[in-house]
FIDO-528005 format. One record per residue (C-alpha): residue in three letters; x, y, z. Coordinates in pm, 1 decimal. Layout:
<rs>
   aa         x         y         z
  ala         X         Y         Z
...
</rs>
This chain:
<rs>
   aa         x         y         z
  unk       0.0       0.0       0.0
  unk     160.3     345.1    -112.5
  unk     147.1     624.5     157.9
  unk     -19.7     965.7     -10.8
  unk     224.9    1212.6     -82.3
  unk      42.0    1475.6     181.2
  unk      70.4    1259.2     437.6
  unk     420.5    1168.6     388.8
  unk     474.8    1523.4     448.0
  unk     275.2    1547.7     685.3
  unk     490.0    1350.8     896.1
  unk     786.9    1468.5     793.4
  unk     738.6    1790.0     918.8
  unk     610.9    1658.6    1232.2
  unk     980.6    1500.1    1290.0
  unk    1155.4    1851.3    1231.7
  unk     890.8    2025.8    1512.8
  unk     991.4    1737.3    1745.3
  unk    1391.5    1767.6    1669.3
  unk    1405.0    2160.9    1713.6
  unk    1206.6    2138.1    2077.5
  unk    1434.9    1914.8    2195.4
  unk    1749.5    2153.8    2100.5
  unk    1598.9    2463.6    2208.1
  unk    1540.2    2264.5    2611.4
  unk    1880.4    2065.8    2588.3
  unk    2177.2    2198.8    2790.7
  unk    2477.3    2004.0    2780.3
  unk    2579.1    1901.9    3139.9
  unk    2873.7    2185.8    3261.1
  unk    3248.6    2013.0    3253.6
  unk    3381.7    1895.9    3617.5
  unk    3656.3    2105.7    3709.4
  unk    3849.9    2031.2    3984.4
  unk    3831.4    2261.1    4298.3
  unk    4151.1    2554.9    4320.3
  unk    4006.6    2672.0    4675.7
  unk    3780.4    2924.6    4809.4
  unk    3875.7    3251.2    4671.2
  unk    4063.4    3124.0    4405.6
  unk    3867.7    3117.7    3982.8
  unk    3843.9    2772.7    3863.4
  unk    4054.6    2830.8    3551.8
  unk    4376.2    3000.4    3772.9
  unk    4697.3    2815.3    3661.1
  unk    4958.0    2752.9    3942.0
  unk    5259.7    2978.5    4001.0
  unk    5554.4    2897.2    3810.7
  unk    5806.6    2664.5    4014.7
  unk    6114.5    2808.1    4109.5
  unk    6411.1    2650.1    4136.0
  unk    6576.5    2698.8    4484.6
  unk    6903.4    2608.8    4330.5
  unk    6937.1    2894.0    4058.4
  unk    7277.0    3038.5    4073.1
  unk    7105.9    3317.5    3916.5
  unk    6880.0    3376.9    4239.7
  unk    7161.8    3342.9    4474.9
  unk    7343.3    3622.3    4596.0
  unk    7748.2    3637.9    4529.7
  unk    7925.5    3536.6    4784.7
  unk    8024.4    3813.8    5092.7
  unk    7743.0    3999.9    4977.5
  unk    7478.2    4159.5    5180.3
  unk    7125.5    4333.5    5131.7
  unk    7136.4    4663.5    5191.0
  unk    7005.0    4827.5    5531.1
  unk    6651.9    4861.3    5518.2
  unk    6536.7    5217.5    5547.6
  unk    6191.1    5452.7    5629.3
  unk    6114.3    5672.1    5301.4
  unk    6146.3    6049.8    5351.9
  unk    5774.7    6187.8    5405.1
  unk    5745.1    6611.8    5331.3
  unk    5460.2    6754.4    5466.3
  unk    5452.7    7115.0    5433.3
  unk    5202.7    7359.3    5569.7
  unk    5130.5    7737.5    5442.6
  unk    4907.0    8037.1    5587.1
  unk    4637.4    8105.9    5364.7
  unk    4815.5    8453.5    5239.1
  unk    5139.8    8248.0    5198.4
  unk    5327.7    8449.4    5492.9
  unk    5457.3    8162.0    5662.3
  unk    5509.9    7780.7    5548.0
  unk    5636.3    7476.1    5765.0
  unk    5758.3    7187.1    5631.7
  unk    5819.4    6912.2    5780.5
  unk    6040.2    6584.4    5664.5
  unk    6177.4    6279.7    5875.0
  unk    6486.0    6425.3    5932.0
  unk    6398.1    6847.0    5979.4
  unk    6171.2    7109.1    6037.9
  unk    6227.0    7400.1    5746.0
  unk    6015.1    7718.8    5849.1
  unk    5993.0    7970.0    5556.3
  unk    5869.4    8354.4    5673.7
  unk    5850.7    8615.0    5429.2
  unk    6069.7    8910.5    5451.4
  unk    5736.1    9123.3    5466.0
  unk    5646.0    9015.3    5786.4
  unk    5979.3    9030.8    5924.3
  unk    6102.4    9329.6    5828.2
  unk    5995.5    9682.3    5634.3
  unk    6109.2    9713.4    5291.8
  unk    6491.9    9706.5    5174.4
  unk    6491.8    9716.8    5577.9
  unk    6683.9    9459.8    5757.6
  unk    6526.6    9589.7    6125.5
  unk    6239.3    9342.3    6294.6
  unk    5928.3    9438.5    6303.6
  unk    5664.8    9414.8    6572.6
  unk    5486.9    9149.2    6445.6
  unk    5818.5    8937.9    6347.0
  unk    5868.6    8885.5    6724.2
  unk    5568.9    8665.7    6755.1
  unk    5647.0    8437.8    6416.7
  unk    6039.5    8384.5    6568.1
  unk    5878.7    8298.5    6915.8
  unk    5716.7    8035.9    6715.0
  unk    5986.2    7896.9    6601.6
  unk    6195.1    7897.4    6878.6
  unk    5917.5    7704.0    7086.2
  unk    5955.0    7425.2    6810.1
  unk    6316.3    7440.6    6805.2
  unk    6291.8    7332.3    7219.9
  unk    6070.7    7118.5    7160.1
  unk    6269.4    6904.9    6883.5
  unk    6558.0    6941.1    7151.5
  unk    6727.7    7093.0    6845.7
  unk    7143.9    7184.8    6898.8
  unk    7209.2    7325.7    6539.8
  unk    6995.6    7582.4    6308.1
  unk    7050.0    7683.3    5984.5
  unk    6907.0    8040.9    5917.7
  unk    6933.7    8118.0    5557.9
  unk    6815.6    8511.7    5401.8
  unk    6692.9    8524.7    5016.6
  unk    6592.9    8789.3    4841.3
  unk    6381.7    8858.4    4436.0
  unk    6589.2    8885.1    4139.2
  unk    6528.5    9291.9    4186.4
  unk    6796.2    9577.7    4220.3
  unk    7182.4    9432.4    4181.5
  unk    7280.8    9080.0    4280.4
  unk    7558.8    9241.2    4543.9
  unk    7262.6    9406.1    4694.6
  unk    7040.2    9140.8    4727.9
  unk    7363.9    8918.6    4866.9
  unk    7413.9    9207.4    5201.4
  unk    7045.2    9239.4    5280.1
  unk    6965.1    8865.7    5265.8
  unk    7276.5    8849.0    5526.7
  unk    7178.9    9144.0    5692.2
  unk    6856.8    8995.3    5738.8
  unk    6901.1    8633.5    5850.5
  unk    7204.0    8729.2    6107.7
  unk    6826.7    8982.0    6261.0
  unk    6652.1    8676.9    6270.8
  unk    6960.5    8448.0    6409.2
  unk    6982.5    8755.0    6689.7
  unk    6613.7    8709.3    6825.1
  unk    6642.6    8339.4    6836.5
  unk    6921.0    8310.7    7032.2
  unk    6737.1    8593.2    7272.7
  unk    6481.2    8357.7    7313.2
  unk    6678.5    8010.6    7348.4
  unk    7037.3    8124.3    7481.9
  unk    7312.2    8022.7    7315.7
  unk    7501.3    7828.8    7567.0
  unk    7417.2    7459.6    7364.1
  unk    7316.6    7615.1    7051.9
  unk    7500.8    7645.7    6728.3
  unk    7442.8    7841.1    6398.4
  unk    7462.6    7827.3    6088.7
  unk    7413.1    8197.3    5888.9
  unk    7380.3    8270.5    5502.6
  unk    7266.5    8504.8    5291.4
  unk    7208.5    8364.2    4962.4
  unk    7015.9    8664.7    4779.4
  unk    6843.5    8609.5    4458.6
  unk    6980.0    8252.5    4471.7
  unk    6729.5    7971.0    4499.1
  unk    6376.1    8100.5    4453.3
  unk    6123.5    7895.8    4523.7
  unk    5868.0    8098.9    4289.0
  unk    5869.9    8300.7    3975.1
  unk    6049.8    8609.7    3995.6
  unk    5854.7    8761.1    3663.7
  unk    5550.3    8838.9    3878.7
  unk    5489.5    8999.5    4219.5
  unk    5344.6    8701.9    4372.1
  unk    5658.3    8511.6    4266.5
  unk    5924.6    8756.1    4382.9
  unk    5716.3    8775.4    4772.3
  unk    5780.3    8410.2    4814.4
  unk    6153.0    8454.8    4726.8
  unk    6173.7    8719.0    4973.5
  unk    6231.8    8498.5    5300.1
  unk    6387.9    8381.2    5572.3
  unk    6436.5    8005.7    5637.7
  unk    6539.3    7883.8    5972.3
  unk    6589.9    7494.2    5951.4
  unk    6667.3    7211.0    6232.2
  unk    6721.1    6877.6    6241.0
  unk    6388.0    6664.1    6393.3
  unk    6377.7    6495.5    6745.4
  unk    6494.7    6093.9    6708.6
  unk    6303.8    6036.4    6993.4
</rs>
C-alpha cells in the first residue's frame, strides 16, 4: 500500500517540530573542574616553580642586602596669604617667613609682628631638643645681585639675633647665610613670585626620639 504524498509530508514535518524542541530545552551538562580553593577562579593556573638552586637567584658570595630604610615623608604647611610655610620631613623642620612680615622694605630691622612668628619657632626648636639651626636670608631677582647678597645676610644674622634671645646660646650652634636672589622657590617675573623669594628660612634637624 503506497502512503499519499500529503501525508508523507505530513509527517515529515512533524519530525523537524519534534527535533528543534528538543534543542531549544537541551543543555549540555557543565564540565567537572576540579576545585583551586575558596577565593581562588576555577581556571587560575599555578605559580611557576622556582628553582631553589638557581645560581642566578643566589646572591654572590660576601654579599649583603642593603640596610633597610623609612622613606622620607614632606609635609609642608602654608598660611592662607602664603606668609609663613612649615615643612616638615623625617629628618627636619624648614620654616619659611617672608621678609614682609619680618622686616619693612629694603629694611633689615624686625618688626613688631616678626617677634611673635620667631617665638614660634623657637618654641619648636625646644621642643625638637634641636642643637644646630641653619638660618638662611633670600631675596627677588630685583635691584643688583651684590645688593640682594648684604640684605639677605643682613637679614638672617636679625633673625639668628632674636632666636638666640629667646633660646640662649650656651648649647646652641648656627649656621648663617645670605644667599640673595639665589634659589627662589617661585617666579620672579611676577609679584606674587618675587614675595615668596623674599624669606627667611630657619631649619633644624627633627627629634629621634
Amino acid at each position: 500500500m503506497t502512503t499519499p504524498r500529503n501525508s508523507r509530508h505530513g509527517a515529515l514535518l512533524a519530525a523537524a517540530v519534534l527535533a528543534a524542541a528538543f534543542l531549544a530545552v537541551y543543555v549540555p551538562p557543565p564540565v567537572a573542574q576540579a576545585d583551586s580553593g575558596p577565593g581562588v577562579p576555577a581556571d587560575s593556573k599555578p605559580p611557576v616553580k622556582l628553582d631553589a638552586n638557581d645560581p642566578d637567584l643566589k646572591m654572590r658570595a660576601g654579599a649583603k642586602l642593603a640596610p633597610g630604610r623609612v622613606l622620607d615623608i614632606k609635609s609642608v604647611v602654608e598660611t592662607d596669604n602664603g606668609d609663613e610655610r612649615r615643612e616638615d620631613t623625617n629628618v627636619d623642620v624648614t620654616f619659611a617667613l617672608q621678609a614682609e612680615v619680618l622686616f619693612a622694605k629694603d629694611s633689615a630691622r624686625l618688626s613688631g609682628e616678626a617677634n611673635t612668628r620667631i617665638r614660634t619657632i623657637a618654641d619648636e626648636v625646644k621642643k625638637q631638643n634641636a642643637t644646630t639651626l641653619r638660618v638662611f636670608g633670600f631675596t627677588d631677582n630685583l635691584g643688583s645681585a651684590a645688593h640682594g647678597l648684604v640684605l639677605s645676610k643682613q637679614r638672617a644674622d636679625a633673625v639668628q639675633r632674636r632666636l638666640a634671645e629667646y633660646l640662649g646660646s650656651s648649647s646652641l650652634s648656627y649656621q648663617i647665610r645670605g644667599y640673595g636672589e639665589a634659589y627662589p622657590i617661585a617666579d620672579n617675573s611676577t609679584e606674587d613670585g618675587r614675595k615668596k623669594n623674599r624669606r627667611v628660612e630657619v631649619s633644624f634637624p627633627r627629634s629621634k626620639s
